[in-house]
N, CA, C and O of each residue as an XYZ file, in Angstrom:
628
protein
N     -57.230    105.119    -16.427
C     -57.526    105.706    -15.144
C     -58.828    105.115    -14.590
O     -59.785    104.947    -15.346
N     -58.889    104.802    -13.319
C     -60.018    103.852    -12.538
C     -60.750    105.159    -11.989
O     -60.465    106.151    -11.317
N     -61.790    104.640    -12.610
C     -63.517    105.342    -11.915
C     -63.451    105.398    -10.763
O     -62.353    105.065    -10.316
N     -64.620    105.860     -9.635
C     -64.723    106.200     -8.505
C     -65.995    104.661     -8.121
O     -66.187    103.740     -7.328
N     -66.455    105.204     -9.157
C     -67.208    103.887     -9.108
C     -66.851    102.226     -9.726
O     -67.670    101.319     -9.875
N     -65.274    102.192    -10.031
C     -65.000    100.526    -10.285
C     -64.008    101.015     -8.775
O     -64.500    100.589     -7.730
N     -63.169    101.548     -8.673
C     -62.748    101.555     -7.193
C     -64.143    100.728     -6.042
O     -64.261     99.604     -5.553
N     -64.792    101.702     -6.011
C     -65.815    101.110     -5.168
C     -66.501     99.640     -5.567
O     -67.121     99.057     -4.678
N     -66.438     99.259     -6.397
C     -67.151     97.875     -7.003
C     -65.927     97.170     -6.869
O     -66.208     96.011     -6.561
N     -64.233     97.389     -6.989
C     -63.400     96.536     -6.093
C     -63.385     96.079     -4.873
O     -63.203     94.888     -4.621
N     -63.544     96.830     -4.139
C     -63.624     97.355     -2.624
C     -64.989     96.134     -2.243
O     -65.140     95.526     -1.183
N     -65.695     96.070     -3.270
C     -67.393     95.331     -2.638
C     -67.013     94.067     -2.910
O     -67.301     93.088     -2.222
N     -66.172     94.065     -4.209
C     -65.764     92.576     -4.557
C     -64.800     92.243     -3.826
O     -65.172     91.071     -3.750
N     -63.950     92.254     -3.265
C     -62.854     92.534     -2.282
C     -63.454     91.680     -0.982
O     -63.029     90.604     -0.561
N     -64.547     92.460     -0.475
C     -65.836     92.242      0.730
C     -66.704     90.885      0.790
O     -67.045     90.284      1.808
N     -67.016     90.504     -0.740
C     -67.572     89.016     -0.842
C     -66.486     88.378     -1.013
O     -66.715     87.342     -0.390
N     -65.303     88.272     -1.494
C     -64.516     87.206     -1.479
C     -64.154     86.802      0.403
O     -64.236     85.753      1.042
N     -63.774     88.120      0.752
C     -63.485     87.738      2.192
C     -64.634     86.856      2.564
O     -64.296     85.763      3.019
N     -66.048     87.112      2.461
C     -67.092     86.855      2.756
C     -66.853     85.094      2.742
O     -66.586     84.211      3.558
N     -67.083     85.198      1.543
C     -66.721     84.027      0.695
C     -66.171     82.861      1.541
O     -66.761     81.924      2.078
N     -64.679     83.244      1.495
C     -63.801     82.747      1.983
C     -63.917     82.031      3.730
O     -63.448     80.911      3.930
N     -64.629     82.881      4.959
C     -64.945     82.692      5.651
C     -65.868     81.928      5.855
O     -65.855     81.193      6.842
N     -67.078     81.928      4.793
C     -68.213     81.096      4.990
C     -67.678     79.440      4.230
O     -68.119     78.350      4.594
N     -66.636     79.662      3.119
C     -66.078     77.810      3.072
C     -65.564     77.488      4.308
O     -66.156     76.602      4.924
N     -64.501     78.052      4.868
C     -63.872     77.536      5.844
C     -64.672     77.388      6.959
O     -64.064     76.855      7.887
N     -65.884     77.687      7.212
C     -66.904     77.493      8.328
C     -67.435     76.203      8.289
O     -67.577     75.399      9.210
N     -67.925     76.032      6.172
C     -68.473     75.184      5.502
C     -67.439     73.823      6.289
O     -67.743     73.085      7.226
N     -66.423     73.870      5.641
C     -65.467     72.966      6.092
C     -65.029     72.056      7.400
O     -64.983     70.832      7.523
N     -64.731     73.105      8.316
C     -64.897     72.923     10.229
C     -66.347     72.356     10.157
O     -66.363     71.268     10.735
N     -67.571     72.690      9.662
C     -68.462     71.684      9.781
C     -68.266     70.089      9.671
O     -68.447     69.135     10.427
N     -67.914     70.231      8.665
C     -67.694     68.651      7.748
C     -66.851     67.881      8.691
O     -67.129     66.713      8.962
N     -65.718     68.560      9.256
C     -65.153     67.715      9.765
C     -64.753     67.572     11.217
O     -63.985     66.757     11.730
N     -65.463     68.568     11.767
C     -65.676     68.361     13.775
C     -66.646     69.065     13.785
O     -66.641     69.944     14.647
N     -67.699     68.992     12.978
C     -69.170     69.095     13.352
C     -69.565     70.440     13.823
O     -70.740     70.552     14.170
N     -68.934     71.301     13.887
C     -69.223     72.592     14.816
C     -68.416     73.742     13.494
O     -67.472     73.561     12.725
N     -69.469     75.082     13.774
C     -69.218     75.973     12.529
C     -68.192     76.919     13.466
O     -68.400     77.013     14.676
N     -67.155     77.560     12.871
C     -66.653     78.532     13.128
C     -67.027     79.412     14.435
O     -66.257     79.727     15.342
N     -68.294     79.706     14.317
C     -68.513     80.353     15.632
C     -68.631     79.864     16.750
O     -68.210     80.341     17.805
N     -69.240     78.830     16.584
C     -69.352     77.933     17.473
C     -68.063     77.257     18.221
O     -68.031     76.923     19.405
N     -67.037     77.136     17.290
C     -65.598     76.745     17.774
C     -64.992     77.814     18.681
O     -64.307     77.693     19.697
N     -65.414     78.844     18.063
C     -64.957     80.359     18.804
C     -65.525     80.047     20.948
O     -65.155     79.915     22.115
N     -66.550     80.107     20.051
C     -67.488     80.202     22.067
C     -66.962     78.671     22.597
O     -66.239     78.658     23.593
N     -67.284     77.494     22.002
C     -66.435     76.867     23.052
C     -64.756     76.746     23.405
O     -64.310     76.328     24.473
N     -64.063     77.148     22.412
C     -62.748     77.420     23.132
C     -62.660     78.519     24.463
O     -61.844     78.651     25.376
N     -63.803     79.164     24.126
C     -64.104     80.442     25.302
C     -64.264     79.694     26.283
O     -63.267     79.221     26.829
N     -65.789     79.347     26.839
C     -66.074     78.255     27.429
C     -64.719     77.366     28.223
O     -64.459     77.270     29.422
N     -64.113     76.871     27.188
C     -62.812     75.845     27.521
C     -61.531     76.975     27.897
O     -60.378     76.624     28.143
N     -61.775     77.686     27.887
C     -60.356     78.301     28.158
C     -60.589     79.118     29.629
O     -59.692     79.691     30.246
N     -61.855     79.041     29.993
C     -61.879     79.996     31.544
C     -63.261     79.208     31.953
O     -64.261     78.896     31.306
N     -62.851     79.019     33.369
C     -64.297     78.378     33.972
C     -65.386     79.548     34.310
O     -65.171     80.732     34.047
N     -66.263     79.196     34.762
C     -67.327     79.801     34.961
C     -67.973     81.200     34.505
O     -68.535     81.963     35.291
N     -67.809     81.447     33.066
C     -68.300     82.252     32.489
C     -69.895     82.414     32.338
O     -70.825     81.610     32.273
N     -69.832     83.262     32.324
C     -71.436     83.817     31.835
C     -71.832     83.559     30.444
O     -70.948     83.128     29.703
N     -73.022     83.749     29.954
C     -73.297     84.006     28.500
C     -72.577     85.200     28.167
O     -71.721     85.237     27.283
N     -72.950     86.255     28.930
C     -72.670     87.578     28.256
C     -71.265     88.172     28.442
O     -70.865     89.159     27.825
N     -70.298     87.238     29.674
C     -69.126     87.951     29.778
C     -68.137     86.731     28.156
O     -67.061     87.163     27.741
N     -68.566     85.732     27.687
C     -68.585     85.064     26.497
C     -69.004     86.134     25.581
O     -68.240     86.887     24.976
N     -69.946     86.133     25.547
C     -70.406     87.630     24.542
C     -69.387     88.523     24.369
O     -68.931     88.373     23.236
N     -68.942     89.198     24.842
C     -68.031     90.040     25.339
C     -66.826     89.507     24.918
O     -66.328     90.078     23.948
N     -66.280     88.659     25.336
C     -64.715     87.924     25.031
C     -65.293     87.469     23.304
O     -64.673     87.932     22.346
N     -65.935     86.980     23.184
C     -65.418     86.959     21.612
C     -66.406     87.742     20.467
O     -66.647     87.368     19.319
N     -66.861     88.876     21.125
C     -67.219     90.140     20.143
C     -68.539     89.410     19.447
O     -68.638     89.608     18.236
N     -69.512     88.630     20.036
C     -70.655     88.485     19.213
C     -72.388     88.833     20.024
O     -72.160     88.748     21.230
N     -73.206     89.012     19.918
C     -73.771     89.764     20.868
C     -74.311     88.403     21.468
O     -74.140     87.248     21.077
N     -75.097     88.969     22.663
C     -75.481     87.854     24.004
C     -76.284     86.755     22.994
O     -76.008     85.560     22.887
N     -77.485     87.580     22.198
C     -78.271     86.571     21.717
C     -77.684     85.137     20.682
O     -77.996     83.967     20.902
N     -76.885     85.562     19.680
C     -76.042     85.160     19.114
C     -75.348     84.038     19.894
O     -75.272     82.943     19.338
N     -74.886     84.173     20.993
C     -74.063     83.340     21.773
C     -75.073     82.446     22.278
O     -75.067     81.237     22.046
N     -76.053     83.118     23.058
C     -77.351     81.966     23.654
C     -77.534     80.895     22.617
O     -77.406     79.790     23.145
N     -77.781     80.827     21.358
C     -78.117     79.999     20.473
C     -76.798     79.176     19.982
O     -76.897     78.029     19.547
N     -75.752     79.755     20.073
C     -74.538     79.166     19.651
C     -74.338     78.140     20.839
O     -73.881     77.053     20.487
N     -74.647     78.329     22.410
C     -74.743     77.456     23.311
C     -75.719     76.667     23.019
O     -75.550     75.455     22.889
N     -76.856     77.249     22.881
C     -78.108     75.982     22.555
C     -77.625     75.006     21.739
O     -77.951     73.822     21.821
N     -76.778     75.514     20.872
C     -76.414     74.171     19.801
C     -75.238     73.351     20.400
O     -75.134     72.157     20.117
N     -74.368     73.956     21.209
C     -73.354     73.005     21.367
C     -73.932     72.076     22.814
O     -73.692     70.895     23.067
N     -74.665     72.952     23.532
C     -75.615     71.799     24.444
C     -76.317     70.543     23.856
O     -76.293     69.392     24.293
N     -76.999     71.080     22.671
C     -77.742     69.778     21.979
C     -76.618     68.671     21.768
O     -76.705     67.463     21.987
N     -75.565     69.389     21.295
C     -74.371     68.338     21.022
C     -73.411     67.548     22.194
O     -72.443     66.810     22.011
N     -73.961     67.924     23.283
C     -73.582     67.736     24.396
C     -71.808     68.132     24.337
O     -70.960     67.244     24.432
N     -71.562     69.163     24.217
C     -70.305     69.475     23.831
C     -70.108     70.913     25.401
O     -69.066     71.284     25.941
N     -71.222     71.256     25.617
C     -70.975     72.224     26.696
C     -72.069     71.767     27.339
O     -72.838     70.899     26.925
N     -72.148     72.534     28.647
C     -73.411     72.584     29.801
C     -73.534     73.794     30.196
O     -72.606     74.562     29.940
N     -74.621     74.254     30.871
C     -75.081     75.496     31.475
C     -75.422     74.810     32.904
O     -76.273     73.931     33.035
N     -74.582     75.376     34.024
C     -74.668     75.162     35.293
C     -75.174     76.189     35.890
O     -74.714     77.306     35.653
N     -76.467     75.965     36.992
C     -76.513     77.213     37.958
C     -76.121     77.047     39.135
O     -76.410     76.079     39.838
N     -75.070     78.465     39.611
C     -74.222     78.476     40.786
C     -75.172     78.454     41.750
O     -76.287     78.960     41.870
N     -74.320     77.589     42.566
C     -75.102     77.227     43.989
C     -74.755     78.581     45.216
O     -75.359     78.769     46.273
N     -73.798     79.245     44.749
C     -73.834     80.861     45.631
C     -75.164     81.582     45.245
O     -76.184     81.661     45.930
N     -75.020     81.899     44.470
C     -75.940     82.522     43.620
C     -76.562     81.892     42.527
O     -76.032     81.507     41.485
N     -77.803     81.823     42.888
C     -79.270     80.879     41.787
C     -79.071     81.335     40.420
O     -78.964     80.812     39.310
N     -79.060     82.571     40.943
C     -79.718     83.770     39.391
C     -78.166     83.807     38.395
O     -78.212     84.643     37.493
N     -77.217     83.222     38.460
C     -76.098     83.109     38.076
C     -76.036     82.113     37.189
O     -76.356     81.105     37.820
N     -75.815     81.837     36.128
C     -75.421     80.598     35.375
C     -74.678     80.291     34.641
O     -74.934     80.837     33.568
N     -73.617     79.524     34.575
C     -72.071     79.281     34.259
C     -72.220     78.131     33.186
O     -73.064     77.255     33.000
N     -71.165     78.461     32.622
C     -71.062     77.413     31.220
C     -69.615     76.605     31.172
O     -68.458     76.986     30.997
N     -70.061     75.656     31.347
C     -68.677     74.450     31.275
C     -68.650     74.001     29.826
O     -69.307     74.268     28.820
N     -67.660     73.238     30.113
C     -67.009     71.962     28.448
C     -67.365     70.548     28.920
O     -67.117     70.320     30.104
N     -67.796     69.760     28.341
C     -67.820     68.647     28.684
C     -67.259     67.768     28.122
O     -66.989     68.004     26.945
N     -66.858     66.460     28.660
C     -65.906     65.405     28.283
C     -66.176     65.571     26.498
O     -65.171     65.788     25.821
N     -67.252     65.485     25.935
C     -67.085     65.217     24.262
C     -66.599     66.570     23.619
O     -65.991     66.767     22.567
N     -66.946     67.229     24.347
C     -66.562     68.849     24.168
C     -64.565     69.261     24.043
O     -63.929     69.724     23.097
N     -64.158     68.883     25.277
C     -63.170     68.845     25.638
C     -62.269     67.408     24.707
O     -61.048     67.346     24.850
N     -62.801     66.622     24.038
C     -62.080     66.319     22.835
C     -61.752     66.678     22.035
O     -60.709     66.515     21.402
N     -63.180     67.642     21.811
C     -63.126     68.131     20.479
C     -62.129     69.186     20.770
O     -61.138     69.022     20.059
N     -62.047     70.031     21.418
C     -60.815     70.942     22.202
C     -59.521     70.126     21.999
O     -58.743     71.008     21.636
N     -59.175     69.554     22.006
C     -58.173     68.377     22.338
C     -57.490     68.400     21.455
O     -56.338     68.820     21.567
N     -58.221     67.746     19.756
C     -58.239     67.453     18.803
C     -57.684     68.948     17.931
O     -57.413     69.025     16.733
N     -57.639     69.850     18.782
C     -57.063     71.086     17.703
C     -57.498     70.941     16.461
O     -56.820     70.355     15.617
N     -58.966     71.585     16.141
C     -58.810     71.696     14.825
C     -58.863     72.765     14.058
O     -59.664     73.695     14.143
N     -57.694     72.572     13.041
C     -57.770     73.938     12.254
C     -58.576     74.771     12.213
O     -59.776     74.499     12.242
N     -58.018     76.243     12.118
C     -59.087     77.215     12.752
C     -58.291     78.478     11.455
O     -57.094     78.744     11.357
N     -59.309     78.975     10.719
C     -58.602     79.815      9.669
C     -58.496     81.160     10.594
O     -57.873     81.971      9.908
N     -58.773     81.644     11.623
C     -58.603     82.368     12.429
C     -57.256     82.486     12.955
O     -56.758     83.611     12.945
N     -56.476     81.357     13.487
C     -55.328     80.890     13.575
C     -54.223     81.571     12.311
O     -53.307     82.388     12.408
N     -54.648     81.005     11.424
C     -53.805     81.142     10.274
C     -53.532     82.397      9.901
O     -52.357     82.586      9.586
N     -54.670     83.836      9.804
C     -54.367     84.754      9.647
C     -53.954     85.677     10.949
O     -53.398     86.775     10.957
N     -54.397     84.889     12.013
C     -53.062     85.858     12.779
C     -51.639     85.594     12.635
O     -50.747     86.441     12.671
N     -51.508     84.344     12.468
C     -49.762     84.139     11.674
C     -49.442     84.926     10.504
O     -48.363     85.516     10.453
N     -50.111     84.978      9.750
C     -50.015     86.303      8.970
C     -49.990     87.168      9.141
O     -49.070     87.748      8.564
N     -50.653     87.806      9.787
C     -50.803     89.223      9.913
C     -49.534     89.595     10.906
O     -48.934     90.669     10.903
N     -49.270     88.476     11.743
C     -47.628     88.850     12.819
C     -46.985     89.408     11.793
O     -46.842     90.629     11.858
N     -46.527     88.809     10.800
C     -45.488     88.636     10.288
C     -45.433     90.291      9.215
O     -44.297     90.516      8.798
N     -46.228     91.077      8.903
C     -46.570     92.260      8.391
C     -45.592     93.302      9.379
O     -45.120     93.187     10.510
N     -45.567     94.048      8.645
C     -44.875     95.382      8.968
C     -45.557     95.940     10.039
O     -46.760     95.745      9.868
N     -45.284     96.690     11.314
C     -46.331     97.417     11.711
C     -47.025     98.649     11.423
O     -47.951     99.055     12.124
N     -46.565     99.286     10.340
C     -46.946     99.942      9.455
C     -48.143     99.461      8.626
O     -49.164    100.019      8.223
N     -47.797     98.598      8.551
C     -49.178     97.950      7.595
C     -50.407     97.093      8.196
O     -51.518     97.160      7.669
N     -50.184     96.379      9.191
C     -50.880     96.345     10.344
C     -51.896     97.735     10.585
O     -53.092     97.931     10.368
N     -50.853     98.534     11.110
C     -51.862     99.887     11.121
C     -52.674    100.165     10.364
O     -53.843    100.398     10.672
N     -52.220    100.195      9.246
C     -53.036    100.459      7.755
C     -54.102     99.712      7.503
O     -55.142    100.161      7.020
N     -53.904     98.496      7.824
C     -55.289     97.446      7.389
C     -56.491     97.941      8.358
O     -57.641     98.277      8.072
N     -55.535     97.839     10.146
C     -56.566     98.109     10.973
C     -57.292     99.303     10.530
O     -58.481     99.252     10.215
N     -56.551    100.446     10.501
C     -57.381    101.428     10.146
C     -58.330    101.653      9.205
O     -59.293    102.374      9.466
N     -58.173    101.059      7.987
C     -59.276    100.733      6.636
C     -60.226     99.801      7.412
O     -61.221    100.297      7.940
N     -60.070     98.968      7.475
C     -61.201     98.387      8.129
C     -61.756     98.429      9.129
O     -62.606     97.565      9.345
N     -61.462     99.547     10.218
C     -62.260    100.324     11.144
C     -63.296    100.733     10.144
O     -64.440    100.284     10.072
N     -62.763    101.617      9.405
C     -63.411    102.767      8.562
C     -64.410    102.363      8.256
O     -65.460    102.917      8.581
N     -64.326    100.786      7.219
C     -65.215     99.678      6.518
C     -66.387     99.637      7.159
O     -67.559     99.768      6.807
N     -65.918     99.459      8.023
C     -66.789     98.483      9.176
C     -67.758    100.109     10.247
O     -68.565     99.870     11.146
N     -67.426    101.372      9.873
C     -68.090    102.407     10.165
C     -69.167    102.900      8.954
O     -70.295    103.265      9.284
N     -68.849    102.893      7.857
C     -68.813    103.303      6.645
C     -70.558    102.154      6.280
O     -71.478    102.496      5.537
N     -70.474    100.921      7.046
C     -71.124     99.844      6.371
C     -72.005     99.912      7.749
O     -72.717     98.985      8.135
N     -71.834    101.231      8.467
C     -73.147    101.167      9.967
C     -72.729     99.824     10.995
O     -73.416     99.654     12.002
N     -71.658     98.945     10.720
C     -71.561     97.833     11.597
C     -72.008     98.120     12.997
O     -73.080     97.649     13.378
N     -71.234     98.892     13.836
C     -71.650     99.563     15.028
C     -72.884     99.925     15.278
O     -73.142    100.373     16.395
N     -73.918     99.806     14.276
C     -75.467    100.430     14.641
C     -76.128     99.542     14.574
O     -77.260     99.730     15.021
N     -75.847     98.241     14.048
C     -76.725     97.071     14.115
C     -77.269     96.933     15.596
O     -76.668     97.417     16.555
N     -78.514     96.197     15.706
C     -78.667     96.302     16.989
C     -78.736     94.606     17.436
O     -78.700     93.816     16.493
N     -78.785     94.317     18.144
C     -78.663     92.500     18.375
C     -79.785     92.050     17.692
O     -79.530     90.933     17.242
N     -81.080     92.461     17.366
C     -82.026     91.892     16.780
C     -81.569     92.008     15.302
O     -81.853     90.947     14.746
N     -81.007     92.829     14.490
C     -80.484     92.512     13.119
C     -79.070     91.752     12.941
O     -78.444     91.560     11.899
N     -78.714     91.335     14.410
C     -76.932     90.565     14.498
C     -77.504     89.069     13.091
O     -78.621     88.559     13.167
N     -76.821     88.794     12.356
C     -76.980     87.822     11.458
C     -75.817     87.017     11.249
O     -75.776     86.605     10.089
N     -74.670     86.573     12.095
C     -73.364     86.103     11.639
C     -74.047     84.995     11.367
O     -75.050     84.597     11.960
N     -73.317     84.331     10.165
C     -73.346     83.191      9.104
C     -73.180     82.261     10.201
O     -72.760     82.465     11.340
N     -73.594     81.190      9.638
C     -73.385     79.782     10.046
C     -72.859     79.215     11.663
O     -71.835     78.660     12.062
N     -74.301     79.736     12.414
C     -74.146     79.350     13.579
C     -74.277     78.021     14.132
O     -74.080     77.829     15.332
């Protein structure tokens, strides 16, 4: 019969493998189109709708404004995006793809994000439910929701 406490030390080990797992495949998308996971995230954003904001980006892919500002800073250095200011409005500033950018877009590259939504289609919706709901919980249980943007820390920006 399983403890309350090896239950819970599954559950944590469970948490670093995912961990784990996410931070190779980030490791990886580095190595081989130069840009980490998150970063692939915001410029497909970027590339998939014109004239976005930082923060309506923020917003579309769930990471906070600051987080994203720096995830742009890097793909600007890489000349992979631009920050334009609208000529309607000054105080406005829009984020494009640019030609090296829009290769890399091009080039489809594997995205383990991809992969587990093909998975997860393919689940029962019963169980779907079930995951979502545990890992609401997880993700309540572990204060996620109370972080505030100054403690935001996603891996490998």
């Amino acid at each position: 019969m399983e403890t309350q406490a090896s239950r819970s030390d599954e559950v944590l080990a469970t948490l670093r493998q995912i961990i784990r797992a996410l931070d190779l495949h980030s490791k990886q998308l580095s190595k081989t189109v130069g840009l980490t996971g998150p970063q692939l995230v915001v410029l497909r954003e970027i590339g998939a709708t014109a004239d976005l904001s930082v923060g309506e980006i923020a917003r579309r892919v769930s990471l906070s404004q600051a987080t994203v500002t720096s995830i742009i800073d890097r793909l600007e250095s890489k000349q992979y995006a631009q920050r334009l200011r609208s000529r309607e409005d000054k105080r406005r500033v829009t984020l494009h793809v640019t030609a090296p950018g829009r290769q890399i877009l091009d080039a489809n590259p594997s995205f383990f994000q991809e992969e587990f939504v093909r998975r997860f289609e393919r689940l029962a919706d019963w169980e779907k439910t079930q995951i979502l709901s545990s890992i609401q919980r997880l993700s309540a249980m572990l204060n996620a929701p109370a972080l505030s943007s100054s403690d935001d820390q996603e891996p490998q920006l």
